[in-house]
N, CA and C atoms of all chains as a GROMACS GRO file, in nm:
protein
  624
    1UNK      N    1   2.251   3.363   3.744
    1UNK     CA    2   2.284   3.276   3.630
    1UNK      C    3   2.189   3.156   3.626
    2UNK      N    4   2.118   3.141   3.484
    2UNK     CA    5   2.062   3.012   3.505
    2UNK      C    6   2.141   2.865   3.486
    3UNK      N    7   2.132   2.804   3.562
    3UNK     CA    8   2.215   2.694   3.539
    3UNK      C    9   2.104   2.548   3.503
    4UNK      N   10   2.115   2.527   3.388
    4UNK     CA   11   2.085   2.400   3.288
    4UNK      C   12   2.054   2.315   3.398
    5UNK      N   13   2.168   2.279   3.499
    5UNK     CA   14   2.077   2.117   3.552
    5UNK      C   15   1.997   2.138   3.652
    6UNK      N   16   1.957   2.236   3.688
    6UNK     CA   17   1.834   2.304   3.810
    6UNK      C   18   1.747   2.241   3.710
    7UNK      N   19   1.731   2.301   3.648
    7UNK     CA   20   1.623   2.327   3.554
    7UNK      C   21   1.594   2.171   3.505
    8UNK      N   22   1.674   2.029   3.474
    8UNK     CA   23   1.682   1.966   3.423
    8UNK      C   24   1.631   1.855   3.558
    9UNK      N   25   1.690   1.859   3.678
    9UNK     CA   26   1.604   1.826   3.796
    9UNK      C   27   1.515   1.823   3.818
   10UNK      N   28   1.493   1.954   3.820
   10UNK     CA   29   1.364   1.964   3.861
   10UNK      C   30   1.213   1.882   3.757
   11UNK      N   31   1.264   1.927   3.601
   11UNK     CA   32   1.157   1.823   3.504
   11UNK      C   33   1.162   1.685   3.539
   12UNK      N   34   1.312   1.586   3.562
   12UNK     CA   35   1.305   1.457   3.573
   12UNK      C   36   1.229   1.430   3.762
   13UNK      N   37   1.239   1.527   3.832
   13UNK     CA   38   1.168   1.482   3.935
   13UNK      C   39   0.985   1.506   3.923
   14UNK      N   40   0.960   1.630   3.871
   14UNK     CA   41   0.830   1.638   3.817
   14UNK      C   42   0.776   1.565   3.767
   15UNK      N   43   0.822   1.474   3.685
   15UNK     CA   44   0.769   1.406   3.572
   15UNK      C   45   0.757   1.275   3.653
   16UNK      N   46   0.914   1.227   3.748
   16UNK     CA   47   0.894   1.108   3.866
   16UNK      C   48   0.762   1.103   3.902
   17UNK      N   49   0.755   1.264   3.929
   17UNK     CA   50   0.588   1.259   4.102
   17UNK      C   51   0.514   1.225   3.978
   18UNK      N   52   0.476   1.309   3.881
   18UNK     CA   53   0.367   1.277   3.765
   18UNK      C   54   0.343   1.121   3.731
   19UNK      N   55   0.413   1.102   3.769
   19UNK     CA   56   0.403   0.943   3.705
   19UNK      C   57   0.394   0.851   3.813
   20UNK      N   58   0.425   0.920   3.969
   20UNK     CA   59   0.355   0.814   4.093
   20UNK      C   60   0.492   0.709   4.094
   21UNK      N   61   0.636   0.732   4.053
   21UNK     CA   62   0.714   0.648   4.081
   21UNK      C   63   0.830   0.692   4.180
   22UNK      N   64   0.881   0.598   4.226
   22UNK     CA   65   0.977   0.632   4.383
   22UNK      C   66   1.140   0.660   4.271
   23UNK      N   67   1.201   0.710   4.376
   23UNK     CA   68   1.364   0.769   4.352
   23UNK      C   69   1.387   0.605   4.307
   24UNK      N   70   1.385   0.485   4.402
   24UNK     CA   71   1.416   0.376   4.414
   24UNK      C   72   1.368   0.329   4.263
   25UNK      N   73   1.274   0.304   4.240
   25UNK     CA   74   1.257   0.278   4.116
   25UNK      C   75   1.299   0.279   4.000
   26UNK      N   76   1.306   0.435   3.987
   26UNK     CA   77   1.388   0.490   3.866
   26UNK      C   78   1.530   0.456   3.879
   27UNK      N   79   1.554   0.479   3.957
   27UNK     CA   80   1.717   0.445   4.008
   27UNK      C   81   1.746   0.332   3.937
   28UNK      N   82   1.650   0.224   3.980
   28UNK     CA   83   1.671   0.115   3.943
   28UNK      C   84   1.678   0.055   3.796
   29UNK      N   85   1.560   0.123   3.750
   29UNK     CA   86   1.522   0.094   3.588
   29UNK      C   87   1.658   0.135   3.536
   30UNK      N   88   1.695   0.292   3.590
   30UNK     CA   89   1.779   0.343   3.475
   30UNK      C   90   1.901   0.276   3.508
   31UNK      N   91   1.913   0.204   3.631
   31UNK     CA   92   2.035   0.160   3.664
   31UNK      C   93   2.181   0.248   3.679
   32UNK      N   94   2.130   0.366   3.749
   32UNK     CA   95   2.184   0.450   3.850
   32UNK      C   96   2.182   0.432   3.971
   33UNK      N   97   2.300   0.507   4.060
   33UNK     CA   98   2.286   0.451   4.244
   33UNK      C   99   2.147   0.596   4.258
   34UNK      N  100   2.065   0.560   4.367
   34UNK     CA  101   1.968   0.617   4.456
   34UNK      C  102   1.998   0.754   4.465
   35UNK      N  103   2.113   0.734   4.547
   35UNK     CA  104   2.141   0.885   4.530
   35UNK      C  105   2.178   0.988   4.459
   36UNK      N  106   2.282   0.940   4.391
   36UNK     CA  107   2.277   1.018   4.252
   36UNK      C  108   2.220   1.037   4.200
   37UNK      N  109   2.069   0.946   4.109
   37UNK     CA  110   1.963   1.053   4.113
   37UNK      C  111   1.878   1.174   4.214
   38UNK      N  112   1.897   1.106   4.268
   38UNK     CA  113   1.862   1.209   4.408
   38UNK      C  114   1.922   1.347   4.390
   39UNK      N  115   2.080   1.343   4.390
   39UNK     CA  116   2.116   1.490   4.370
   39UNK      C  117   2.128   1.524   4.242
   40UNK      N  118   2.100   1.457   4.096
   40UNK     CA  119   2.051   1.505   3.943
   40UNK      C  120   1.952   1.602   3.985
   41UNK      N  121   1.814   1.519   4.050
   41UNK     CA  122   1.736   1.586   4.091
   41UNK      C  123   1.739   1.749   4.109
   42UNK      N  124   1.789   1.719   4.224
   42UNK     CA  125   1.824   1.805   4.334
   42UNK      C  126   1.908   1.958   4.290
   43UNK      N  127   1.938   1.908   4.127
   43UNK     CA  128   2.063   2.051   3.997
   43UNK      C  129   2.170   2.028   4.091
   44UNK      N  130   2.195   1.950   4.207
   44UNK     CA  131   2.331   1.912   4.273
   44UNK      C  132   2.458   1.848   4.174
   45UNK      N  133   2.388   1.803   4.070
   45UNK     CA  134   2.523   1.695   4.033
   45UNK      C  135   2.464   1.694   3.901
   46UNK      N  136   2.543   1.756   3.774
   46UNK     CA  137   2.521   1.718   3.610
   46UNK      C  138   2.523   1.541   3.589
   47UNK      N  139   2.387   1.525   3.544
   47UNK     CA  140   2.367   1.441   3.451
   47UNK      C  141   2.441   1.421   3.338
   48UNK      N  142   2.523   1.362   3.282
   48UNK     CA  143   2.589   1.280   3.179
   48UNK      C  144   2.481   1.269   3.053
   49UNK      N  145   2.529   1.272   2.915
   49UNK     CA  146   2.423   1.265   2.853
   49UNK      C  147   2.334   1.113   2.864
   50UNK      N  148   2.442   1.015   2.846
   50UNK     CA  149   2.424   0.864   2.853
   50UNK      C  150   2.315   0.893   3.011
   51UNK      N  151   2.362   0.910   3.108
   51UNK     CA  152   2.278   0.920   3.228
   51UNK      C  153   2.119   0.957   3.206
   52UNK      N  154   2.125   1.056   3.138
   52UNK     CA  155   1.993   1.126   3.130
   52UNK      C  156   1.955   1.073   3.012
   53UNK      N  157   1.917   0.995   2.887
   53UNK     CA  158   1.891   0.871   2.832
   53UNK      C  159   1.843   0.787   2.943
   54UNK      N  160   1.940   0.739   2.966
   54UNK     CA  161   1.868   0.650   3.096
   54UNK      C  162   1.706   0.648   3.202
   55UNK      N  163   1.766   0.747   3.219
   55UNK     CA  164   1.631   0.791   3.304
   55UNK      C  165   1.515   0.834   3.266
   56UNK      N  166   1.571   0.894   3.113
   56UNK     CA  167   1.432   0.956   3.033
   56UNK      C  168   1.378   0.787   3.006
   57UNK      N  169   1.490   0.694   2.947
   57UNK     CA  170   1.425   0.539   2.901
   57UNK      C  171   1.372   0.521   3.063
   58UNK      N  172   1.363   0.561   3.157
   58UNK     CA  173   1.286   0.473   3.291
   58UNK      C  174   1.183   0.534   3.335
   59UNK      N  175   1.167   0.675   3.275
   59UNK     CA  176   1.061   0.737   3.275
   59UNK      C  177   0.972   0.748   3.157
   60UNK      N  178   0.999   0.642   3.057
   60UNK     CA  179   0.920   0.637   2.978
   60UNK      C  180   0.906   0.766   2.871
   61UNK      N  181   0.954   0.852   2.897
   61UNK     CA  182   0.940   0.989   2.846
   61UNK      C  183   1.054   0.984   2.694
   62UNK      N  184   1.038   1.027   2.579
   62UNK     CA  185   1.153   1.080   2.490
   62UNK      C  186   1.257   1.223   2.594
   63UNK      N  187   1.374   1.192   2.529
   63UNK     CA  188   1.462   1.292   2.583
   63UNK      C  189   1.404   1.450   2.501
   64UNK      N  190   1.392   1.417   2.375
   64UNK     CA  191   1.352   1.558   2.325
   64UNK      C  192   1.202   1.652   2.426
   65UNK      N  193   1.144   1.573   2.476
   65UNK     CA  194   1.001   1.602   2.584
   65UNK      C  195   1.068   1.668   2.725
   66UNK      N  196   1.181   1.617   2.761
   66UNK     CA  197   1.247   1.660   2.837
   66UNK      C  198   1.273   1.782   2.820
   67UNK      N  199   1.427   1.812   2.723
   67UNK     CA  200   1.499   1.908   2.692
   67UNK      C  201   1.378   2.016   2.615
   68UNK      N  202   1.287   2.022   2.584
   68UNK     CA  203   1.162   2.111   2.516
   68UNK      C  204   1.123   2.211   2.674
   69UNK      N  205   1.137   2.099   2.762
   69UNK     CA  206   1.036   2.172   2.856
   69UNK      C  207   1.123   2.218   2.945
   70UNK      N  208   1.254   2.177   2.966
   70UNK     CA  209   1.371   2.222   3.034
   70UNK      C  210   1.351   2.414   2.957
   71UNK      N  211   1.407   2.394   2.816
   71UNK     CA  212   1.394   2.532   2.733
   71UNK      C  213   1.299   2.588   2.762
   72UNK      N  214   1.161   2.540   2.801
   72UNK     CA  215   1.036   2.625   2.834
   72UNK      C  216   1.064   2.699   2.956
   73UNK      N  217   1.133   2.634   3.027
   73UNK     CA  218   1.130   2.679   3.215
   73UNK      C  219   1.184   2.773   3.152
   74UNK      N  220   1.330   2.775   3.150
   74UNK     CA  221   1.466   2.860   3.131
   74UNK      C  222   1.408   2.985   3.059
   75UNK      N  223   1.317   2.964   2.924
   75UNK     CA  224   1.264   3.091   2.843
   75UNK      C  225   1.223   3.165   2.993
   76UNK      N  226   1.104   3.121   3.047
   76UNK     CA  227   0.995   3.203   3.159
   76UNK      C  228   1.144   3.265   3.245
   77UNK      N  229   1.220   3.200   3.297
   77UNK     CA  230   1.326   3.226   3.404
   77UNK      C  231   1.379   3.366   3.311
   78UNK      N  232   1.422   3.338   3.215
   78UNK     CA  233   1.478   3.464   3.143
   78UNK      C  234   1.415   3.569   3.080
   79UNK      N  235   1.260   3.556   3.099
   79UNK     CA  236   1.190   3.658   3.048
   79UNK      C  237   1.161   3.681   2.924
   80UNK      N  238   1.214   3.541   2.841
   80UNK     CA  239   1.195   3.577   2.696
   80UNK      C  240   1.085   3.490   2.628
   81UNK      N  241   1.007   3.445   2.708
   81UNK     CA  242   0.883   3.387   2.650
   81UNK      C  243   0.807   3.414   2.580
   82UNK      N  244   0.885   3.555   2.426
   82UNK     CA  245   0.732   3.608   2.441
   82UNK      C  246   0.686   3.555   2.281
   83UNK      N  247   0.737   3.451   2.197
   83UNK     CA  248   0.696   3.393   2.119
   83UNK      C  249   0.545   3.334   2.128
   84UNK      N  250   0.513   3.323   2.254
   84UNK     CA  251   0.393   3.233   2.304
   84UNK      C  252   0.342   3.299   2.398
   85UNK      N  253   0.396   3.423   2.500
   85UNK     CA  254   0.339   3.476   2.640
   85UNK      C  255   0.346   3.577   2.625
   86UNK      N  256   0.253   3.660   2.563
   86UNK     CA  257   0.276   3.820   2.540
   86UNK      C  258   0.307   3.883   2.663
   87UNK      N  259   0.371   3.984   2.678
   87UNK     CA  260   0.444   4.026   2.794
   87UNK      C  261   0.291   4.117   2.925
   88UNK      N  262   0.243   4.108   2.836
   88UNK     CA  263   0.136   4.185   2.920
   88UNK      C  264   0.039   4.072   2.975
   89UNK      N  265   0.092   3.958   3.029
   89UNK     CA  266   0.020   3.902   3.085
   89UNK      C  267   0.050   3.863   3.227
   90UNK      N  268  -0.015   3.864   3.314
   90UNK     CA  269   0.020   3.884   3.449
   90UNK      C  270   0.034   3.757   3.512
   91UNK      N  271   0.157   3.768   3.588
   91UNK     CA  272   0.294   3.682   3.626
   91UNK      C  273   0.196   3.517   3.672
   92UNK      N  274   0.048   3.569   3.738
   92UNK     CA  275  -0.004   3.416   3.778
   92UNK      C  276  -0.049   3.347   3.636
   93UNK      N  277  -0.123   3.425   3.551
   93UNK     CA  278  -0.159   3.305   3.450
   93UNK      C  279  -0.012   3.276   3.403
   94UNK      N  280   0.144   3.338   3.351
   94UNK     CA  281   0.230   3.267   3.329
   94UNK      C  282   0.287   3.143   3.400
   95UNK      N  283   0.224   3.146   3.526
   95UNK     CA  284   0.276   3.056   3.606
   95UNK      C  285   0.182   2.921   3.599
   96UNK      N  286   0.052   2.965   3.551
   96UNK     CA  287  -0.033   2.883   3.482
   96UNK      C  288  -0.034   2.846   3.390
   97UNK      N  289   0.042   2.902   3.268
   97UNK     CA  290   0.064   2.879   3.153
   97UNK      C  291   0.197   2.772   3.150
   98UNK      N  292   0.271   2.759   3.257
   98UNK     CA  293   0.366   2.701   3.247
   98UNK      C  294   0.331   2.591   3.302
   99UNK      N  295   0.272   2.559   3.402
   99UNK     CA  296   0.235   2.432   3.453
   99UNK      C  297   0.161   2.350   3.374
  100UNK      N  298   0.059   2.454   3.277
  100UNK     CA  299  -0.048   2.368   3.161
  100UNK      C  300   0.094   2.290   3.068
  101UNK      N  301   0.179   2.342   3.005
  101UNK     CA  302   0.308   2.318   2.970
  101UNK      C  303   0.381   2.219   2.969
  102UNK      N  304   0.362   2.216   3.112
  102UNK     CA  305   0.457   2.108   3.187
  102UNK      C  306   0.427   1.966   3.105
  103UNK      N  307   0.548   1.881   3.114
  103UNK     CA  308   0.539   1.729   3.029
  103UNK      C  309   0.446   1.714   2.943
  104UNK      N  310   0.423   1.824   2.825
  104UNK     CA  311   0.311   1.761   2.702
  104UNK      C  312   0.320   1.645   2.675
  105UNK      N  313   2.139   0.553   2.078
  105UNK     CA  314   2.120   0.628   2.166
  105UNK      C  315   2.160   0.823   2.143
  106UNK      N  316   2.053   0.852   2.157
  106UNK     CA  317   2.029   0.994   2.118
  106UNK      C  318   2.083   1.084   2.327
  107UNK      N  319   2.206   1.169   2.232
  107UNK     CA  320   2.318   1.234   2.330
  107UNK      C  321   2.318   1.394   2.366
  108UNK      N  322   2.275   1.383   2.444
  108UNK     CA  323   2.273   1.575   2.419
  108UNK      C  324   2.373   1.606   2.428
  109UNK      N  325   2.477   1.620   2.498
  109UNK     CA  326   2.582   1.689   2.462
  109UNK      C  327   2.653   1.668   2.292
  110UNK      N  328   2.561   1.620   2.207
  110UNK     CA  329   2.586   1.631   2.102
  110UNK      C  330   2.545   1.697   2.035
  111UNK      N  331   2.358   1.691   2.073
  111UNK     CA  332   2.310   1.792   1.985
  111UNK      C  333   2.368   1.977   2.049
  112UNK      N  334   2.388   1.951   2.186
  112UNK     CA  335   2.439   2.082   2.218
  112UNK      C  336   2.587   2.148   2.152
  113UNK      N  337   2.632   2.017   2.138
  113UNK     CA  338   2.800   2.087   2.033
  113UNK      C  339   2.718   2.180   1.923
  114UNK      N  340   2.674   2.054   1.856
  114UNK     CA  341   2.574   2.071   1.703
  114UNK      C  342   2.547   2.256   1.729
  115UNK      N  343   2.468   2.270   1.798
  115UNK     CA  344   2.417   2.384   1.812
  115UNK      C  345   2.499   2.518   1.870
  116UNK      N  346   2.576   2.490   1.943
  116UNK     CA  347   2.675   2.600   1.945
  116UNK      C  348   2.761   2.621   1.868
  117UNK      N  349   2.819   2.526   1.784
  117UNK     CA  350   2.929   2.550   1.645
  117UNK      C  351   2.801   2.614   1.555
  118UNK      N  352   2.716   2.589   1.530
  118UNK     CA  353   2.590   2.632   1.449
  118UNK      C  354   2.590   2.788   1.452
  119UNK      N  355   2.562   2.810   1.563
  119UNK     CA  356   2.500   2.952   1.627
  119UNK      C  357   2.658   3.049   1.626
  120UNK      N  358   2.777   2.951   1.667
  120UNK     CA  359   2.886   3.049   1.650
  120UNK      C  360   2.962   3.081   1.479
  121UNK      N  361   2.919   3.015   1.413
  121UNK     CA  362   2.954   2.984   1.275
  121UNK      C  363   2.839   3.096   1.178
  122UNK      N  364   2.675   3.055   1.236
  122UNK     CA  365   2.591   3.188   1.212
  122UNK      C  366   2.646   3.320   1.257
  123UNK      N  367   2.744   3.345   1.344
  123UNK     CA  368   2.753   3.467   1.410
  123UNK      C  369   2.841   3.534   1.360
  124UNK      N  370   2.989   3.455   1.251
  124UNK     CA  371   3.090   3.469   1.216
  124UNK      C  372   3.188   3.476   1.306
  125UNK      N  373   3.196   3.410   1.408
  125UNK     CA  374   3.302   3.439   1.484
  125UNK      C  375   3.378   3.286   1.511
  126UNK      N  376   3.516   3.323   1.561
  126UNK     CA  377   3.620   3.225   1.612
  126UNK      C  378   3.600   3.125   1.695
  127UNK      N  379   3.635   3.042   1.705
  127UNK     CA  380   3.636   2.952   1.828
  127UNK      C  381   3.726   3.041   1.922
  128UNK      N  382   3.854   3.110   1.892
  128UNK     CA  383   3.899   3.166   1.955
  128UNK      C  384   3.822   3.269   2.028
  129UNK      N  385   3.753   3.388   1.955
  129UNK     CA  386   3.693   3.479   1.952
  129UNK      C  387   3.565   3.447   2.071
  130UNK      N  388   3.513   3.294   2.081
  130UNK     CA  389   3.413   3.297   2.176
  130UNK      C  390   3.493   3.252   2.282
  131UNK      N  391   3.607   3.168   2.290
  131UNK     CA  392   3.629   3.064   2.407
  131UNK      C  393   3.685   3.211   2.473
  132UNK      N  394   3.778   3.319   2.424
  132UNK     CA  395   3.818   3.395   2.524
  132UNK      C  396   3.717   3.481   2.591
  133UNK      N  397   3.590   3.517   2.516
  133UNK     CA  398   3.471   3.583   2.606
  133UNK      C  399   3.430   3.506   2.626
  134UNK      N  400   3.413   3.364   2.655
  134UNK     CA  401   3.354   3.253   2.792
  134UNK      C  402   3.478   3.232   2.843
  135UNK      N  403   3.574   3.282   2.851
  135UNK     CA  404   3.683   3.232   2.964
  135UNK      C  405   3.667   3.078   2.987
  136UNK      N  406   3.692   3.028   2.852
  136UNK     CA  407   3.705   2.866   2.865
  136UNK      C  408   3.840   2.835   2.771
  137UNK      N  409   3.865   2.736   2.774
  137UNK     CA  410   4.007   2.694   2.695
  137UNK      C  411   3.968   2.688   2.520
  138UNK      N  412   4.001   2.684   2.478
  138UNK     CA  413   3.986   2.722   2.316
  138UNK      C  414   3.934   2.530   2.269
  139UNK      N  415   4.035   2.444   2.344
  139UNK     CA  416   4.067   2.287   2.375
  139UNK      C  417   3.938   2.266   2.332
  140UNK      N  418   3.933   2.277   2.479
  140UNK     CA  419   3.760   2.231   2.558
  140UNK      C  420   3.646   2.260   2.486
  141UNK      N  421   3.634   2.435   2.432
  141UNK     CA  422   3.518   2.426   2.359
  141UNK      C  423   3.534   2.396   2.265
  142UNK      N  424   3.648   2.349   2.161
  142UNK     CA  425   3.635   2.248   2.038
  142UNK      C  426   3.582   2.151   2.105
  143UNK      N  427   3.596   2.059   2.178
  143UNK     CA  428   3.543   1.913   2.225
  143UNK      C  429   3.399   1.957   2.226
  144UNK      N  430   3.372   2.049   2.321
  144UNK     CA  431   3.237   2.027   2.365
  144UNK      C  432   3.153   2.106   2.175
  145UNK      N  433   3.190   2.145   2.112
  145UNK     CA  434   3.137   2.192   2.002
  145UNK      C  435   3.101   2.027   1.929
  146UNK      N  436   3.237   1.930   1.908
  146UNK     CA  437   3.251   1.826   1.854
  146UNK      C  438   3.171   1.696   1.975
  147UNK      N  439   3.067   1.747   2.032
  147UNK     CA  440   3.013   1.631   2.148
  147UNK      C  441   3.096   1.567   2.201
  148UNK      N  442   3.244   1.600   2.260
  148UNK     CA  443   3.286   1.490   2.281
  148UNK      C  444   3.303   1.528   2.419
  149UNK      N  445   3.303   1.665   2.518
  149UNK     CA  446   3.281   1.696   2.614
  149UNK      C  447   3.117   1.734   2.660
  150UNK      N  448   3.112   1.676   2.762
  150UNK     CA  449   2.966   1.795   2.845
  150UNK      C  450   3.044   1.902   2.901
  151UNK      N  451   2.901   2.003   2.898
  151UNK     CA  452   3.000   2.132   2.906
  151UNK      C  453   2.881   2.133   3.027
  152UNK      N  454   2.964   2.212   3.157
  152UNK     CA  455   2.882   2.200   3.280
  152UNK      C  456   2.764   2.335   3.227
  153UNK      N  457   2.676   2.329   3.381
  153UNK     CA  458   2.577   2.420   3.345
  153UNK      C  459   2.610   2.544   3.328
  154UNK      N  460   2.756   2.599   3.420
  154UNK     CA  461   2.806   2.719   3.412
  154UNK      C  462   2.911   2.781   3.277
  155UNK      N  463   2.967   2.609   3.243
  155UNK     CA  464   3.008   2.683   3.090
  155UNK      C  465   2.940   2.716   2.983
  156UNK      N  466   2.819   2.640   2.972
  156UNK     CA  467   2.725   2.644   2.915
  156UNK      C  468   2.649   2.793   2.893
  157UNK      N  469   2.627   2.848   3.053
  157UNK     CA  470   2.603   2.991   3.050
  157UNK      C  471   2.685   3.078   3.025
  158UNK      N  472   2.848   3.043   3.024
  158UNK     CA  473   2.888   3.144   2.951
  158UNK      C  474   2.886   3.129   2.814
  159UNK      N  475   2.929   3.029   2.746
  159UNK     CA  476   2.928   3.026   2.643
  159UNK      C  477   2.806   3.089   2.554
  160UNK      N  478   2.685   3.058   2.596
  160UNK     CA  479   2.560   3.115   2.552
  160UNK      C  480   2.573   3.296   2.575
  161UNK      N  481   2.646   3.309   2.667
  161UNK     CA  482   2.662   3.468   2.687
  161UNK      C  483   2.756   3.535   2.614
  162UNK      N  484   2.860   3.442   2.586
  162UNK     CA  485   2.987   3.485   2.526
  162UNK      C  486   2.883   3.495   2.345
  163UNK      N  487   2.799   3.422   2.276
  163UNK     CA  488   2.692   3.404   2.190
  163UNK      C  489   2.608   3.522   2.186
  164UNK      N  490   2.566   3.577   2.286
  164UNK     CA  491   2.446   3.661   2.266
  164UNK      C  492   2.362   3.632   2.281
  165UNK      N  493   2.340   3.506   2.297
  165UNK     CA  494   2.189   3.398   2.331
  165UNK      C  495   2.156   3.353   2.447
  166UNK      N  496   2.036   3.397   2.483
  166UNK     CA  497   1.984   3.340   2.602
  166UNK      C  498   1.985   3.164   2.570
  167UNK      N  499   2.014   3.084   2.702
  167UNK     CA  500   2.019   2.956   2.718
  167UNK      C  501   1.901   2.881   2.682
  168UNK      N  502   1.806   2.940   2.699
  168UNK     CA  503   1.644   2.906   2.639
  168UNK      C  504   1.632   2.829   2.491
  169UNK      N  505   1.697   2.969   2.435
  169UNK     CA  506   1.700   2.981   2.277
  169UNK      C  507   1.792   2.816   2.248
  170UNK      N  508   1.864   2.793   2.315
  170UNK     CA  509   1.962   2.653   2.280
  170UNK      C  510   1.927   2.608   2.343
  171UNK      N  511   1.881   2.543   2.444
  171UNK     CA  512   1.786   2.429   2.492
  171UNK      C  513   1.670   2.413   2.413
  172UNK      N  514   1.594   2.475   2.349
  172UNK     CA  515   1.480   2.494   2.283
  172UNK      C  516   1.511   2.406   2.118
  173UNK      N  517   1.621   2.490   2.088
  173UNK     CA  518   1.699   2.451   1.944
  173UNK      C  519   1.726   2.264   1.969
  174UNK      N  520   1.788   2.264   2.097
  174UNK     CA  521   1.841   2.104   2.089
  174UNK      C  522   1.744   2.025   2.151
  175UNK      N  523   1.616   2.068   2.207
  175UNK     CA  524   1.513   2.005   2.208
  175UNK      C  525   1.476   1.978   2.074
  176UNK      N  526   1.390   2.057   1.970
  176UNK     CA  527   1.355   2.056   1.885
  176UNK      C  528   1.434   1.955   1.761
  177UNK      N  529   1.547   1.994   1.787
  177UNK     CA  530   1.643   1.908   1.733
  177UNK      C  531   1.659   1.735   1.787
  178UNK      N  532   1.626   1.701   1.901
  178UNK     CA  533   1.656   1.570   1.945
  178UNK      C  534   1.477   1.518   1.902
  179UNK      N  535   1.364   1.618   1.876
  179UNK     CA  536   1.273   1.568   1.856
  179UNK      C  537   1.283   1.481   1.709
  180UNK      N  538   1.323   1.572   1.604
  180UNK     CA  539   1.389   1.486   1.496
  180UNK      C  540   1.416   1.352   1.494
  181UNK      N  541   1.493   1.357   1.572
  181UNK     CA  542   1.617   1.220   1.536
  181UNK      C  543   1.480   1.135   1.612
  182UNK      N  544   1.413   1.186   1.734
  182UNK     CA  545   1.366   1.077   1.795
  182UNK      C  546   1.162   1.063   1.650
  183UNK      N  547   1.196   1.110   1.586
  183UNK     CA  548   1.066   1.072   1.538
  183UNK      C  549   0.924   1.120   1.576
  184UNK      N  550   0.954   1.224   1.684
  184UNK     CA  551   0.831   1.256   1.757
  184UNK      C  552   0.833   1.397   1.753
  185UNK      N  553   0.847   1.463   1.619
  185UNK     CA  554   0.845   1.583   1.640
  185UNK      C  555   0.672   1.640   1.575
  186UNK      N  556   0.576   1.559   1.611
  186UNK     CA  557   0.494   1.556   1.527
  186UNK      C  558   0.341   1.636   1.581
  187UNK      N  559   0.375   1.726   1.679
  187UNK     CA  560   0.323   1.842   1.690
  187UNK      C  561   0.310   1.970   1.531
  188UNK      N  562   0.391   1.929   1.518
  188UNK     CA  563   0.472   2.030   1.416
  188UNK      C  564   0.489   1.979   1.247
  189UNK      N  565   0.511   1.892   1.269
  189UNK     CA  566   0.522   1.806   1.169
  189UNK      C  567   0.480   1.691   1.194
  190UNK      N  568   0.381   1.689   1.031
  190UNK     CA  569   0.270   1.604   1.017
  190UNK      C  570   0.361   1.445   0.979
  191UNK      N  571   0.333   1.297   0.993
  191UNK     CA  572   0.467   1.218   1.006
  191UNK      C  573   0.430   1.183   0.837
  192UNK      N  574   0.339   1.238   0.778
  192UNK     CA  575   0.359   1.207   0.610
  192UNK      C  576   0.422   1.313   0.545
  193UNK      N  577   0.514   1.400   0.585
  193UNK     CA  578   0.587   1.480   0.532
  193UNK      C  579   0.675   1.409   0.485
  194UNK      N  580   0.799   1.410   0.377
  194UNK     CA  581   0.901   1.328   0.381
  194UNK      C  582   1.004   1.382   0.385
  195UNK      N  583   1.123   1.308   0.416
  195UNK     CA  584   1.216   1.319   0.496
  195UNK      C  585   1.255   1.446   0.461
  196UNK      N  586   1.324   1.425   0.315
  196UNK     CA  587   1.396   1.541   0.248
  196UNK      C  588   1.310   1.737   0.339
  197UNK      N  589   1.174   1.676   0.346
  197UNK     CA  590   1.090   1.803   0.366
  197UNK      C  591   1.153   1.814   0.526
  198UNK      N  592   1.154   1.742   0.575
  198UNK     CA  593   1.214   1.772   0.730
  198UNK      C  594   1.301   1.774   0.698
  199UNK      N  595   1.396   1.763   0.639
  199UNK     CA  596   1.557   1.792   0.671
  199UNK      C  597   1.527   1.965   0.648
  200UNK      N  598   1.467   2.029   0.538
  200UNK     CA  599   1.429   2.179   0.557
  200UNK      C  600   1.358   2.235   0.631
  201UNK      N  601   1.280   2.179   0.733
  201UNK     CA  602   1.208   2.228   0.814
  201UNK      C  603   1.290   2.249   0.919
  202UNK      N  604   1.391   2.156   0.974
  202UNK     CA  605   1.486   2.153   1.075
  202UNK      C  606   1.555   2.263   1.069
  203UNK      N  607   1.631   2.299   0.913
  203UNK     CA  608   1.745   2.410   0.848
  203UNK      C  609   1.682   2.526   0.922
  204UNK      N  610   1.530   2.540   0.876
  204UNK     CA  611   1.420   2.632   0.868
  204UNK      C  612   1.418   2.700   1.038
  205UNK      N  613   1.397   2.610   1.104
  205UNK     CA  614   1.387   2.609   1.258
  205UNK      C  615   1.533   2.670   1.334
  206UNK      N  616   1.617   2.604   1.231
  206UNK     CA  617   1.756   2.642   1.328
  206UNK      C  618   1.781   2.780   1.391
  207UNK      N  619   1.823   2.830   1.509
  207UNK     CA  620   1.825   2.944   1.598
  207UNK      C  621   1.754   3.045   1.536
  208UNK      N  622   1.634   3.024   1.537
  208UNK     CA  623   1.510   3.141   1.464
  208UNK      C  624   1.521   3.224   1.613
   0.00000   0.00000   0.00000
């Protein structure tokens, strides 16, 4: 089963490293405890919508940039990418195609 | 402040209303309370990652396809959908482009 906040972790921590800022930081901006982002992160613990606003405002990022690329993972995870990834393309450039992807 | 669990109601009453079917008719193939997915249809619940996957299953739709939709959709509201749309279009023309876009 794919589950939404894996997937939603994993972009807001990506986008953290991309941007060279600490857990502490963001934490702070968005004015969340440390750890709880930590386990958002982590697809341990659903983000709140208000929550994830937050963090998208401390990451500087729009929420729609988020949730676009969340849907991008989840398409590849489910195999239905093929609006954009014709199926006959072999599994490393998709994996390249997805990283080019990553946080437009 | 722009809410996803709103645009995600938005989009599952959407997609279940395109489909012709019940609130009843989906909440008993997601084995969720009939309650609950009125709320979460009406944004007023988050629906975890696992109701979420059923509900999308109880739909017929991969989770992609509605993360994608309520991306696209929160790009709207946030003004930055402008990959796609050029920002001298006017409004009225995006309000049909959005219609246009909905669960293609």
């Amino acid at each position: 089963m794919v589950l939404v906040r894996q997937e939603i972790g994993d972009v807001l921590r990506d986008l953290r490293l991309q941007k060279g800022r600490t857990l502490r930081q963001v934490a702070g901006r968005a004015s969340v405890a440390l750890g709880y982002l930590s386990e958002v992160e982590r697809g341990q613990k659903e983000a709140s919508s208000e929550i994830l606003a937050s963090v998208a405002d401390a990451l500087d990022t729009p929420i729609s940039v988020i949730m676009r690329e969340v849907g991008d993972r989840i398409a590849v995870l489910e195999g239905i990418n093929l609006d954009v990834i014709p199926d006959t393309v072999p599994a490393e450039l998709v994996a390249d195609f997805d990283a080019d992807l990553m946080l437009r």
